[in-house]
C-alpha positions in Angstrom: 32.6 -25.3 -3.8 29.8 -23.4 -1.8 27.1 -25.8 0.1 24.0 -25.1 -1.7 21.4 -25.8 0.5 19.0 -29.4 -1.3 14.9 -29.0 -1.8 14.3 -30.5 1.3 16.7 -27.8 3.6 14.8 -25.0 1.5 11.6 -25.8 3.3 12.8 -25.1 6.3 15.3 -22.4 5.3 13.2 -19.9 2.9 10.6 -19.6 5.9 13.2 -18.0 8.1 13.1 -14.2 7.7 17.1 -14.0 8.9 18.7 -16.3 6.4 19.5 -15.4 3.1 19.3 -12.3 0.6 16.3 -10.1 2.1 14.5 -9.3 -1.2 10.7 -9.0 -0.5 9.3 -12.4 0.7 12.1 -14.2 -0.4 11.0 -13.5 -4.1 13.4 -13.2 -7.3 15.3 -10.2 -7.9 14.8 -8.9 -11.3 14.7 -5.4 -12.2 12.0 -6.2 -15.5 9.1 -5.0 -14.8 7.9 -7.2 -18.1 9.3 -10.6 -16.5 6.8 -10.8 -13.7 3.0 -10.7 -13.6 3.3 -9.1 -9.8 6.1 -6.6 -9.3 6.9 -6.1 -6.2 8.7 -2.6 -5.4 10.4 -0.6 -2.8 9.8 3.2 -2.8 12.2 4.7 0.2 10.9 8.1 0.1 10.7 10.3 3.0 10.6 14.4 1.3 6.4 14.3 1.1 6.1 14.4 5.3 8.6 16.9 6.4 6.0 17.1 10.1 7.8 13.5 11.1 11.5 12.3 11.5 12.6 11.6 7.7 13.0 7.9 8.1 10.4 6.2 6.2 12.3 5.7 3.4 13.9 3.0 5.2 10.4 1.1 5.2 11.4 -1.1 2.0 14.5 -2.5 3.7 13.1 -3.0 7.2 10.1 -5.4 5.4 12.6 -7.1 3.4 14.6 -8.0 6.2 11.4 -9.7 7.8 9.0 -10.9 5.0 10.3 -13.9 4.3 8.7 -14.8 7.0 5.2 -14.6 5.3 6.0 -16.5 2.5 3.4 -18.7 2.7 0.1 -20.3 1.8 -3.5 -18.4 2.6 -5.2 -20.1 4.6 -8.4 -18.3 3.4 -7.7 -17.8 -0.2 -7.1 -21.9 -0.5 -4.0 -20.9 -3.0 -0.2 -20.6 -2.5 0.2 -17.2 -4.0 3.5 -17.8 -5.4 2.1 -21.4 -7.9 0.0 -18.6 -9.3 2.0 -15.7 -10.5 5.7 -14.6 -11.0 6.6 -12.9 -8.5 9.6 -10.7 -8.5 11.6 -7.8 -6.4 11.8 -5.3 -9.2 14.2 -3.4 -6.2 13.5 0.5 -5.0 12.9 3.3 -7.4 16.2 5.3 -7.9 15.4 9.1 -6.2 18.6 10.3 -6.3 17.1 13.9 -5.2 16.0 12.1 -2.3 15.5 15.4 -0.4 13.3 17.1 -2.9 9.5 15.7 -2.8 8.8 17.0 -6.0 11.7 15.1 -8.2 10.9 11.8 -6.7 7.2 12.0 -7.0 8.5 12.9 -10.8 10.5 9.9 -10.8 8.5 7.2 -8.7 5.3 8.3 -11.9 7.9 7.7 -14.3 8.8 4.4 -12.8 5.8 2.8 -12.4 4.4 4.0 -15.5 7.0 1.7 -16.7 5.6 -0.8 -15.1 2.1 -0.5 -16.0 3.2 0.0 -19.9 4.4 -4.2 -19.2 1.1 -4.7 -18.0 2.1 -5.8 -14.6 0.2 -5.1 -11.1 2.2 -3.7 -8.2 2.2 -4.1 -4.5 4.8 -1.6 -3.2 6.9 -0.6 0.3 6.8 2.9 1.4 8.1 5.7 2.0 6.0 8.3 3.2 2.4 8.8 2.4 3.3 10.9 -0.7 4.0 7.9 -3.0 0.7 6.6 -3.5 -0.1 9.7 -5.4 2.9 9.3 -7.2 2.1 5.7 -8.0 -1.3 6.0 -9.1 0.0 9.0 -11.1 2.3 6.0 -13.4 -0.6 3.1 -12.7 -3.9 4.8 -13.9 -5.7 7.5 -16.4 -5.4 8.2 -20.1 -2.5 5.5 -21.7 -2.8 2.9 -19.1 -3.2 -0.5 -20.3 -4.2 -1.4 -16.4 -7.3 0.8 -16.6 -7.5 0.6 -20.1 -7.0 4.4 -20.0 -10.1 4.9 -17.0 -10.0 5.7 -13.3 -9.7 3.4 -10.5 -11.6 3.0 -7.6 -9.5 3.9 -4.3 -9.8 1.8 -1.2 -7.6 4.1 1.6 -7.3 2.6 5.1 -5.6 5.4 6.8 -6.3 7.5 10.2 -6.2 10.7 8.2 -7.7 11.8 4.6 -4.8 13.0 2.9 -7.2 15.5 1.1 -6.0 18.6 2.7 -5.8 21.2 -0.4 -7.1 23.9 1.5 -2.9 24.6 2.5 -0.7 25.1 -0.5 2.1 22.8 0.6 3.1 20.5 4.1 6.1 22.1 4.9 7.4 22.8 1.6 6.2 19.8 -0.4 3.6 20.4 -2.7 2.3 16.9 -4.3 2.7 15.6 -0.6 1.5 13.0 1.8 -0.8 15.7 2.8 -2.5 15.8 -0.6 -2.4 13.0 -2.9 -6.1 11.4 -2.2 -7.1 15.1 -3.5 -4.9 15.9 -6.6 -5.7 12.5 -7.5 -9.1 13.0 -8.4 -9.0 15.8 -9.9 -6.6 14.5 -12.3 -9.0 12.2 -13.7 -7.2 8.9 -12.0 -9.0 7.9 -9.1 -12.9 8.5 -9.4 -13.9 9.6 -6.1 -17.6 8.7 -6.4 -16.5 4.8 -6.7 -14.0 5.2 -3.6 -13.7 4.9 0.2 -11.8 6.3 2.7 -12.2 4.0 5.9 -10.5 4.6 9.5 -10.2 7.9 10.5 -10.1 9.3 13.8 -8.8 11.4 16.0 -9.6 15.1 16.5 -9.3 16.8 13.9 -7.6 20.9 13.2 -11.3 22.3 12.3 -14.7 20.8 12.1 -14.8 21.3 8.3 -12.0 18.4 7.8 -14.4 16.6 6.0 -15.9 19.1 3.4 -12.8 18.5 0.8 -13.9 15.1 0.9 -17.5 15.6 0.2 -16.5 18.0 -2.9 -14.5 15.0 -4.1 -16.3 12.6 -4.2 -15.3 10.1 -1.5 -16.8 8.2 0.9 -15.8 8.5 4.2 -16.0 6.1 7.1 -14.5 7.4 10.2 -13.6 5.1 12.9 -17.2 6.2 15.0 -19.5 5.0 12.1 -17.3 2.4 11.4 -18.1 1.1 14.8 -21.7 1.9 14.9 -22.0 -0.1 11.4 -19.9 -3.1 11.9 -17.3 -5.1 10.2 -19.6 -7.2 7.6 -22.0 -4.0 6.4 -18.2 -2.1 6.1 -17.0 -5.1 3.9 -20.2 -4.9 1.9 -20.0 -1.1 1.5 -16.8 -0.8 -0.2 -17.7 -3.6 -2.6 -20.8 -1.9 -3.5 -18.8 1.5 -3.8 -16.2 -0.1 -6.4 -18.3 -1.5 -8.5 -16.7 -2.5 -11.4 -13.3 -0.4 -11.6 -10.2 -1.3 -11.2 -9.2 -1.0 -7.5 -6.1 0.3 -6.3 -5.5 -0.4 -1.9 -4.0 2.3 -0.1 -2.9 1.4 3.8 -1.5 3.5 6.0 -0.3 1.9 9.0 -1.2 4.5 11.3 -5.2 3.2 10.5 -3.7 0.5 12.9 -4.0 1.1 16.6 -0.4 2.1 18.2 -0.5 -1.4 20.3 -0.5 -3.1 17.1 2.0 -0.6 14.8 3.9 1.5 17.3 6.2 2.7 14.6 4.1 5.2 12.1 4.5 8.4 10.6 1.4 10.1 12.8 0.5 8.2 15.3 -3.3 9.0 16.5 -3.4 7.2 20.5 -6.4 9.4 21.8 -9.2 6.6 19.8 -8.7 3.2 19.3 -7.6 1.9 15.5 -8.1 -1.1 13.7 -6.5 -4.3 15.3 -4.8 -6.4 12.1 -7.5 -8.7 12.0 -10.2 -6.1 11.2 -7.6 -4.3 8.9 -7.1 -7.5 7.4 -10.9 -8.3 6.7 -11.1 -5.3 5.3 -8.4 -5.5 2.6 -10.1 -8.4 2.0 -13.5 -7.0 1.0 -12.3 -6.8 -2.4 -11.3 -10.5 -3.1 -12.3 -11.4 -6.9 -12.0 -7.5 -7.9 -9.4 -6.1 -10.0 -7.2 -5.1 -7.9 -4.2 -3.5 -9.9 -1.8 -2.8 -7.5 -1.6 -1.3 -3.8 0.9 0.0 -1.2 1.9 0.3 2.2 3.2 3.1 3.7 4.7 5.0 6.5 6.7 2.4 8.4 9.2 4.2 10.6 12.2 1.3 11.4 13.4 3.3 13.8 10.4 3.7 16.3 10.1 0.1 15.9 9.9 -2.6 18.7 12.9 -5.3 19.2 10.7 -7.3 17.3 10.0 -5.7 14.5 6.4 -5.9 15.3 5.4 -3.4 12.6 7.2 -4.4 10.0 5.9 -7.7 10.4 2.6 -6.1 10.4 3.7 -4.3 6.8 4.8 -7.6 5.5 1.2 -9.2 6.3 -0.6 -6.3 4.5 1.7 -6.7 1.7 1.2 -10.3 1.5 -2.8 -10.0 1.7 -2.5 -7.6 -1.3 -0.2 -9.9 -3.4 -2.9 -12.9 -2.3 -5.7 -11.0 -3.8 -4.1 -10.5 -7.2 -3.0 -14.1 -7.3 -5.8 -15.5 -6.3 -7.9 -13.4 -9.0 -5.6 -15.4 -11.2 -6.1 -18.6 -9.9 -9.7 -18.3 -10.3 -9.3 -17.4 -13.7 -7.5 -20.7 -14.3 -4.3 -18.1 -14.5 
């Protein structure tokens, strides 16, 4: 007969990210989207960015293999996330034509608007850029019982604007990483006027890069202003700019300085990025919203350091997003 480890071992045991069955943060495995009141989901796609090596879709495994090691209490929140909501790895969305962007961005909105037909909020693992459109695509708009059929308000920490319709296609992929935070509006599910765009820098490929953005609707915060204004009147700013929608959170690891996340999609080294505790406030500025779901993206395992340093910093995102949902419960007496 197997040794099955008593209550008391567990403690010890479940905090350790390299023992055990790597589902995200150590979190039932059930495929039902219906069973849970979070689902948590890998999305190992890699087609949307073909300007990068194609290994992002290995994101979802990488922060499995680590998150256990953040499943814990916040601190902040005063709440153990996982006492106020069922929690479960739903697993990765089947792309079986993983090398075609447009199938899987097909196949991750059919997915998760699976998931939102049960009623259930997301946090998700990417995969490139690209699936947030995808997501959103399943999550909100006309049919939605998260949005009761509306638009949500987008909160995208990222070092670029992923609103770049002025080229046809990146390399051959049409609903892109390059063009989600565009497409999106004009579909009628994200509602630009309510939403902000926070973190970018770099120089940019012409001094027009933010006119798309203006035409749409967002707000945009770039890394100088963000500086010049501070980290409380930023925090204040997005909550004014949601309002009362629905919020979905966007985070692209590369809004992280390269000391922090070394292993991103597109890195940008030439201008200092968020530090995690910043990001992390940030996120934060919509505690007590409704937040209905929100993703991280662009992990690239195989840039990583030994130590997995930016996976961990995936799995603490992750876990801030699953806090804020739970917590919202909590308040509500769940």
């Amino acid at each position: 007969m197997p040794d099955v480890p008593g209550s008391d071992d567990l403690v010890l045991l479940e905090a350790l990210y390299w023992w055990g069955i790597p589902t995200l943060f150590r979190c039932p495995a059930n495929p039902d989207p219906a069973a849970c009141d979070i689902a948590l989901v890998g999305v190992p796609h890699s087609s949307g960015n073909g300007s990068t090596e194609r290994d992002q879709h290995l994101g979802p495994r990488a922060v499995r293999n680590v998150s256990a090691h953040y499943r814990r209490a916040h601190r902040h929140f005063g709440i153990v996330p996982w006492d106020h909501a069922r929690i479960n790895d739903l697993g990765d969305v089947p792309l079986p034509e993983a090398m075609d962007n447009e199938a899987c961005v097909a196949r991750i909105s059919d997915y998760f608007a699976r998931v939102a037909a049960a009623g259930t909020r997301t946090v998700s693992i990417g995969g490139d850029h690209a699936v947030t459109g995808a997501i959103v695509r399943g999550l909100a708009g006309d049919g939605s019982p998260l949005t009761g059929g509306g638009k949500v308000a987008l909160l995208h920490l990222d070092a670029h604007t992923d609103t770049y319709e002025n080229i046809p296609h990146w390399m051959g992929a049409r609903d892109s990483a390059a063009h989600w935070a565009a497409y999106l509006v004009r579909e009628g599910r994200v509602d630009g006027s309510h939403s902000i765009q926070i973190g970018m820098r770099g120089n940019p490929r012409t001094l027009a890069w933010h006119e798309q953005d203006d035409e749409l609707g967002y707000r945009v915060i770039d890394i100088d202003e963000y500086r010049d204004m501070g980290l409380e009147a930023a925090c204040a700013l997005i909550r004014e700019r949601t309002g009362d929608l629905p919020v979905y959170i966007s985070f692209d690891l590369d809004c992280l300085d390269p000391s922090v996340a070394p292993a991103v999609s597109n890195l940008e080294v030439g201008e200092k990025g968020f530090d995690l505790h910043e990001a992390t406030r940030l996120v934060r500025s919509v505690r007590g919203l409704n937040v209905i779901g929100g993703d991280v993206v662009c992990l690239m395992p195989t840039k990583d350091n030994p130590n997995n340093m930016t996976a961990m910093a995936a799995a603490h995102v992750a876990f801030e997003m699953i806090s804020l949902i739970a917590d919202r419960r909590a308040q509500a007496g769940d």
